[in-house]
N, C-alpha and C positions, 0 to 999 in steps of 0.2 A: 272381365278385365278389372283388375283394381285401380282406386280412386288416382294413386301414385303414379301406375304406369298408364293410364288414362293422360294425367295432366302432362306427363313427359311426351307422349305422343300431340297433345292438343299444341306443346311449345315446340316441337319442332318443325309444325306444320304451320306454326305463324311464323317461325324464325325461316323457315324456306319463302313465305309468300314476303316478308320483307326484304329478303336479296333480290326477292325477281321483280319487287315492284320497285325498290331501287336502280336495278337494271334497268327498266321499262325508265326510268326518269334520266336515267344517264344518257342511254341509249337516242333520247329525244331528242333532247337538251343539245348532243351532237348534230344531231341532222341538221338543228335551227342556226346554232352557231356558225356548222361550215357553210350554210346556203346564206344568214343574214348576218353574220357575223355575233360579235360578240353584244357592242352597246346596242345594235338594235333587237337583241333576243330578249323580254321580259319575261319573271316568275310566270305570268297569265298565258304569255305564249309557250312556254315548257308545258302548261297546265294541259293546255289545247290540245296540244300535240300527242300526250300521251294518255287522253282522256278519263284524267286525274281533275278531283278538285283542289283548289289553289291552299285550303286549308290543309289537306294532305301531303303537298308539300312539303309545306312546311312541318311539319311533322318528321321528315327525311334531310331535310337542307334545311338553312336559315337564309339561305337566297341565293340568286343565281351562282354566285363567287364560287359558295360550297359545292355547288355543280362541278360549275365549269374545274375548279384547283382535283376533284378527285378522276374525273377525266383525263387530264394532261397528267397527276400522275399514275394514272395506271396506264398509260401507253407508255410512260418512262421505265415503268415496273416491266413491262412486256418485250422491252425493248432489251432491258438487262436480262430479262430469262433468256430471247435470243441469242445473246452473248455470252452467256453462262455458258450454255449448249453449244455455242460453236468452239467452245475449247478446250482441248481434249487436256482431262488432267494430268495424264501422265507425260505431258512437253516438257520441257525446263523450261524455266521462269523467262526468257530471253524469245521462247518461240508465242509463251501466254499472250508474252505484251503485245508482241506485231499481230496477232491474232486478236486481241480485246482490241484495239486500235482500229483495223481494220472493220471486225465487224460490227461496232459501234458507227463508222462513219457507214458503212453499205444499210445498215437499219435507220440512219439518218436521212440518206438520200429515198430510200422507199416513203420515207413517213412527207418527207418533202414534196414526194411525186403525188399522194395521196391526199394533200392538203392546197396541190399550189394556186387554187383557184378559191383559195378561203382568202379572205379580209383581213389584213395585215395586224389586225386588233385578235386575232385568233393566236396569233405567233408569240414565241414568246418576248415580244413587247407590250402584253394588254400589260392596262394598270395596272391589273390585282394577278401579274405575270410574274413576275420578280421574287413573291417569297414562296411558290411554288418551285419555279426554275431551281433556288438555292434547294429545298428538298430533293429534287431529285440530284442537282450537285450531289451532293452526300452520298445520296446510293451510288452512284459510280466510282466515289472517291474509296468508299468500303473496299470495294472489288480489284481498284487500283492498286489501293495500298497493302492488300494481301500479298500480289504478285512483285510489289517491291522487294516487301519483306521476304519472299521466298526467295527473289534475286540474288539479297543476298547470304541468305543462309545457303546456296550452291556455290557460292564467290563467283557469281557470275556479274553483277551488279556493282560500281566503285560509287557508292556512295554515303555521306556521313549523316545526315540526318534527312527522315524518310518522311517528316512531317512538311521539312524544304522543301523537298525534289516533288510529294505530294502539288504542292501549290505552284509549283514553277509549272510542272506538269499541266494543269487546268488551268492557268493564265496563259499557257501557249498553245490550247484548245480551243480557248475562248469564241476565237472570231470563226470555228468550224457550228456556224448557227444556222438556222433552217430560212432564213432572209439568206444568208448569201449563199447557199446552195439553190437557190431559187436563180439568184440576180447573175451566175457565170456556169458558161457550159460544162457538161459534166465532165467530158475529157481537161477540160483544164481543174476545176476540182480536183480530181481523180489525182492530175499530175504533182498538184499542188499537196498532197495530204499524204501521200505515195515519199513526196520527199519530206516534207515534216516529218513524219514518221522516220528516214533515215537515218534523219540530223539528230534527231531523237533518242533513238535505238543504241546512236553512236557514241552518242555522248554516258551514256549508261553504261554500256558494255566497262568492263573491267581489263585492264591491258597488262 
């Protein structure tokens, strides 16, 4: 084998044991946080858990934060593949929406059922919550804002600027957060979101 395809081989075999050993840190890092929450998980106790040294870590994260921020978003990223998939491209723009709406809150309440016995510092009100929360904003606003603009290139959609209706949009989403799907029963949820979603739909529609 030559020296070239030697070292291409030797680099993909460290670039796979760095994913899986980042994994193995992610992966930990979760278990400590849902069981002890967030402030009481330390860099040492991640260490433990995945029997890793503390220097190695670091080496992958610069501390817990970097943890925990790529955690919460890849479950945000997993959450929008779910929603990708749940909608069939060939709908018109009007059926996309009820369709991302819906299965964005039914992947909200799963991830709710999943976590409801984590330490409210897990949720998105830890400290270092807030400019993750806003990243994953964005990715769904990407996705939103495609099916506006598809809205209205079928003139299905009465609307004048999509950068507006964008942000009105996600300010009357807001309060659908995983605290108050926690704090009221799911049939009223359901009914609650069920009609947002109409008032919604309705106001968009083109007459």
């Amino acid at each position: 084998m030559s020296r070239d395809k030697l070292n291409f081989s030797e680099e993909k075999m460290t670039a796979k044991g760095e994913i899986e050993r980042k994994q193995l840190i992610k992966e930990s890092a979760r278990k400590l946080f849902n069981r002890f929450g967030y402030q009481k998980t330390s860099l040492d106790d991640i260490a433990r858990q995945c029997g890793l040294a503390k220097p190695t870590l670091y080496y992958y994260y610069p501390n817990k934060e970097a943890v925990f921020d790529e955690i919460v978003l890849e479950d945000a990223r997993q959450i929008l593949q779910n929603v990708e998939a749940a909608i069939d491209p060939h709908l018109p723009a009007d059926q996309k929406f009820v369709t991302f709406a819906k299965s964005i809150y039914e992947n909200l309440k799963t991830h709710a059922g999943q976590i409801q016995k984590v330490p409210d510092n897990f949720i998105e009100y830890s400290p270092h919550g807030r400019p993750i929360v806003e990243k994953i904003r964005e990715l769904f606003k990407a996705k939103l804002r495609l099916i506006l603009q598809e809205g209205l290139e079928q003139g299905l959609f009465d609307i004048d600027d999509v950068e507006l209706t964008l942000l009105a949009l996600m300010a009357m989403a807001e309060f659908v957060r995983i605290r108050w799907l926690l704090q009221h029963p799911e049939s009223e949820c359901d009914t609650i979101v069920d009609e947002m979603n109409r008032i919604i739909l309705s106001g968009l529609i083109k007459r």
